[in-house]
GUROLO-35959 format. One line per 8 residues: number of its first residue (from 1); their letters; for each residue y, z, x of C-alpha. Coordinates in nm, 4 decimals. Example, Ala and Ser with C-alpha at 12.3 -4.5 7.8 and 13.67 -1.06 7.14 Angstrom:
! GUROLO-35959
1	as	-0.4500,0.7800,1.2300; -0.1060,0.7140,1.3670
***
This chain:
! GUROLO-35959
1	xxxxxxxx	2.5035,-1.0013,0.8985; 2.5243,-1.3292,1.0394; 2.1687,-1.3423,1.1962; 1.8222,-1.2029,1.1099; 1.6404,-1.0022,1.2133; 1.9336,-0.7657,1.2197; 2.1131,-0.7250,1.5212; 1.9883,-0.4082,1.7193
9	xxxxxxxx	1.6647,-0.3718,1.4632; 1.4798,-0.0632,1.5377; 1.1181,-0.1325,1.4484; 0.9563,0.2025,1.3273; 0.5996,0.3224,1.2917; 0.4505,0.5477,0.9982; 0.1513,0.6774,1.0016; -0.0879,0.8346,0.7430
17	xxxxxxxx	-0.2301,1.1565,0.8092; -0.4783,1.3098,0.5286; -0.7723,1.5615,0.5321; -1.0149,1.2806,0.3709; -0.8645,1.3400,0.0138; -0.5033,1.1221,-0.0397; -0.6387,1.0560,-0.3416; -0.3647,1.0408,-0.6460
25	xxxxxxxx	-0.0338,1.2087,-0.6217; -0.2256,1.6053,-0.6154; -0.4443,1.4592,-0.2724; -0.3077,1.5681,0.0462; -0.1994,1.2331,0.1991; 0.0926,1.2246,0.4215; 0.3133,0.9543,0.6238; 0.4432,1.0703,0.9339
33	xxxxxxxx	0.6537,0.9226,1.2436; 0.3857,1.0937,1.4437; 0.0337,0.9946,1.5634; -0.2533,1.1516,1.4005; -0.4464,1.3981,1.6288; -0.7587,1.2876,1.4721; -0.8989,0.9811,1.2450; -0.9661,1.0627,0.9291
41	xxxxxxxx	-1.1356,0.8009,0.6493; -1.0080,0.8091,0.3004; -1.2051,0.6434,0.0132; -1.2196,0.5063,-0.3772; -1.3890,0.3535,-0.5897; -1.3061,0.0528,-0.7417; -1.3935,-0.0592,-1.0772; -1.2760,-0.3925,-1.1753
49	xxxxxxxx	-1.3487,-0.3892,-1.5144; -1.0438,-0.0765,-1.4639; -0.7792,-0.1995,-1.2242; -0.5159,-0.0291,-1.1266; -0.2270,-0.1303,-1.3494; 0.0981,-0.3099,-1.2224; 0.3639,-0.1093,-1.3227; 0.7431,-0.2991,-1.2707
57	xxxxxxxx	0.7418,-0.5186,-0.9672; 0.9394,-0.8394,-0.8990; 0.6299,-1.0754,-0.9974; 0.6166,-0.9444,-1.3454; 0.9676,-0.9063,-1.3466; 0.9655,-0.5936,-1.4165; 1.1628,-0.4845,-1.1603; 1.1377,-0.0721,-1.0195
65	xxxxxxxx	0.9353,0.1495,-1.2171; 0.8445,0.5047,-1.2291; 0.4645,0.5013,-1.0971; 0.3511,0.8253,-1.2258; 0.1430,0.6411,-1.4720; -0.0160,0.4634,-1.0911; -0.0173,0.8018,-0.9168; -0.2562,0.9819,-1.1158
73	xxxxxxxx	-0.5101,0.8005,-1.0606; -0.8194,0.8952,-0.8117; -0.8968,0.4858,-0.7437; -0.5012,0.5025,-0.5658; -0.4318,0.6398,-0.2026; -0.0842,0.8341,-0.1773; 0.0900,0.8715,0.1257; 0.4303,1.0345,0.1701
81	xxxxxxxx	0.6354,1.1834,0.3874; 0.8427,1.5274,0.3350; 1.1608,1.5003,0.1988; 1.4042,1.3564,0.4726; 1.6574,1.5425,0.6105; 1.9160,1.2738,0.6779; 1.8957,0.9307,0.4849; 1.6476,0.6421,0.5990
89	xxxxxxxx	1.7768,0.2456,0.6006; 1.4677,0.0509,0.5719; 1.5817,-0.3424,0.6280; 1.3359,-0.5897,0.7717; 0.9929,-0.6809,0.7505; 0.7265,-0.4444,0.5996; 0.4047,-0.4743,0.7167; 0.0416,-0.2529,0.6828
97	xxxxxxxx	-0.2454,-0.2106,0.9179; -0.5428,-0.0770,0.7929; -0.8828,-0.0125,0.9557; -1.1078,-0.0630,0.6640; -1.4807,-0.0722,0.5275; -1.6533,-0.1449,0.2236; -1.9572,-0.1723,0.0354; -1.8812,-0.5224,-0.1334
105	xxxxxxxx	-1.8669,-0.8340,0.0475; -1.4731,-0.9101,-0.0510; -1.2363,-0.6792,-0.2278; -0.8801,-0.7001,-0.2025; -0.6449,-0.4237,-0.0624; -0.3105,-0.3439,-0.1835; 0.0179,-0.1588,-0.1012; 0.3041,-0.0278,-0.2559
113	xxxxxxxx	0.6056,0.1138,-0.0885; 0.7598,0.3739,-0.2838; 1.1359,0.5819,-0.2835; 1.0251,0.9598,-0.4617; 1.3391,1.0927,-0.6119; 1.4025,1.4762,-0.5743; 1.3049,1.5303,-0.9427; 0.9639,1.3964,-0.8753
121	xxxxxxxx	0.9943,1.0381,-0.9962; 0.8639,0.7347,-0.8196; 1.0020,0.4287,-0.7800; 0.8634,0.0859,-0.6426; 1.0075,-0.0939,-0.3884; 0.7951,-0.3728,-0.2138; 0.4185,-0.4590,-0.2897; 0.1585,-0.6634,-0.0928
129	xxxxxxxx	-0.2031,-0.7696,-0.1199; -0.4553,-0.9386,0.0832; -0.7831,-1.0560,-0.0251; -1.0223,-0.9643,0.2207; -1.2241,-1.2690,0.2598; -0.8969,-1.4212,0.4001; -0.8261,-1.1987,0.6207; -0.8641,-1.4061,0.9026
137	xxxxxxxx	-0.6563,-1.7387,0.7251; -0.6755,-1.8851,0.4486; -0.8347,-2.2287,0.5398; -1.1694,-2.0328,0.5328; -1.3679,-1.6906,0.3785; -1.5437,-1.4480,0.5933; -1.7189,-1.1919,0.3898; -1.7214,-0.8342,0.4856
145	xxxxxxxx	-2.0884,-0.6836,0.6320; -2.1386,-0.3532,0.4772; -2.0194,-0.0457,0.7168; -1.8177,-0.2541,0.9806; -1.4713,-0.1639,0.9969; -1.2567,-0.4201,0.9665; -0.8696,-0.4500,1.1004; -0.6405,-0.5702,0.8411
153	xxxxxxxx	-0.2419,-0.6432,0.8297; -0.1467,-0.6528,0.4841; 0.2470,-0.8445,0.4671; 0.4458,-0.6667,0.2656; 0.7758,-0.8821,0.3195; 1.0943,-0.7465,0.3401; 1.3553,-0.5415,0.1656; 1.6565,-0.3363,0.2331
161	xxxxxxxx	1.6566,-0.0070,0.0495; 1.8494,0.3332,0.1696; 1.6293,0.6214,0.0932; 1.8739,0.8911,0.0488; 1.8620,1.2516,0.2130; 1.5845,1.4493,0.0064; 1.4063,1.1706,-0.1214; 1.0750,1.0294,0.0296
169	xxxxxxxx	0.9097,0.8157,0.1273; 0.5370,0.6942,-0.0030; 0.2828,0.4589,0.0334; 0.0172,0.3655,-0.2517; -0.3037,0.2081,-0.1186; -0.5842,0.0738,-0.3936; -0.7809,-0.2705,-0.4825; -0.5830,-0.3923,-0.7506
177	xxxxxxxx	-0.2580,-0.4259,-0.8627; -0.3074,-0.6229,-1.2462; -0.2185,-0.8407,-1.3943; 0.0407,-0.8955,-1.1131; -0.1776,-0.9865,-0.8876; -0.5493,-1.1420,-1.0087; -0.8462,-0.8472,-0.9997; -1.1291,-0.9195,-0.7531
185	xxxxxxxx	-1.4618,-0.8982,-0.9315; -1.5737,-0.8168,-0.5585; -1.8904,-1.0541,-0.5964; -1.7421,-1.3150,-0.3445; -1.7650,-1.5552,-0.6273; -1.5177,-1.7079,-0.8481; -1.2700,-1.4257,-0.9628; -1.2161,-1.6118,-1.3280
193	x	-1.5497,-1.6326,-1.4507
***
């Protein structure tokens, strides 16, 4: 193409739908074209002195991975949608809005957009982060007040990936995504010492 955004670019909402436990790849999280009937919360706990481990990605170089190592885990939030019946072009911007709460003053969220093979394997895509306390810029920090809800739009750049008929689509959600991104000690202090 000559111009971007793409020329007739359908913009397309996903939503996640879960019963309260999308926790690791056995939780019952799900991503759907369709609104939820109800709102849900999902929750972890995040250690720092345990972050989530980056596994592949383009700022470690090391490129797509299989994230089964990343899926077990109870500290991740898996979302994914049932295997698609015709394939899915995904090309544009990637974005994620959360509504979220927490009991430290600054944490950081993460995403991870995933393409599930048929066999089960995982497959990263596109990542994003934002640390919380710059959530609204980064030219100053607003800490987080514990059990307000807080909107958040997490940028998640863009790509252009086919996800092929029977594969799916997933989301990972967490606090940490390391050493690819720096862990938040969640203190609102300095994150390096």
């Amino acid at each position: 193409s000559d111009v971007w955004p793409l020329a007739g670019i359908r913009y397309t909402k996903y939503y996640l739908h879960s019963d309260g436990h999308a926790n690791s790849r056995d939780g019952n999280g799900k991503l759907s074209t369709t609104t939820p009937e109800s709102a849900v919360s999902d929750s972890f706990i995040y250690d720092p002195a345990n972050p989530v481990p980056s596994v592949g990605g383009a700022r470690s170089l090391g490129g797509a991975r299989d994230q089964a190592e990343v899926e077990s885990r109870d500290d991740v939030l898996i979302y994914t949608t049932p295997p698609l019946a015709d394939g899915v072009e995904l090309t544009g911007p990637i974005s994620l809005v959360l509504y979220v709460s927490s009991s430290a003053k600054d944490t950081d969220i993460t995403a991870k957009l995933v393409d599930v093979h048929p066999d089960g394997s995982a497959y990263n895509i596109q990542d994003g982060i934002l640390r919380l306390r710059y959530r609204d810029g980064l030219t100053r920090k607003v800490w987080m007040e514990k059990g307000e809800i807080y909107e958040v739009k997490i940028d998640m750049s863009i790509s252009s990936r086919y996800f092929a008929k029977g594969h799916k689509i997933r989301l990972q959600v967490s606090s940490s995504n390391f050493p690819n991104y720096e862990r938040n000690l969640n203190t609102g202090g300095n994150n390096y010492d």
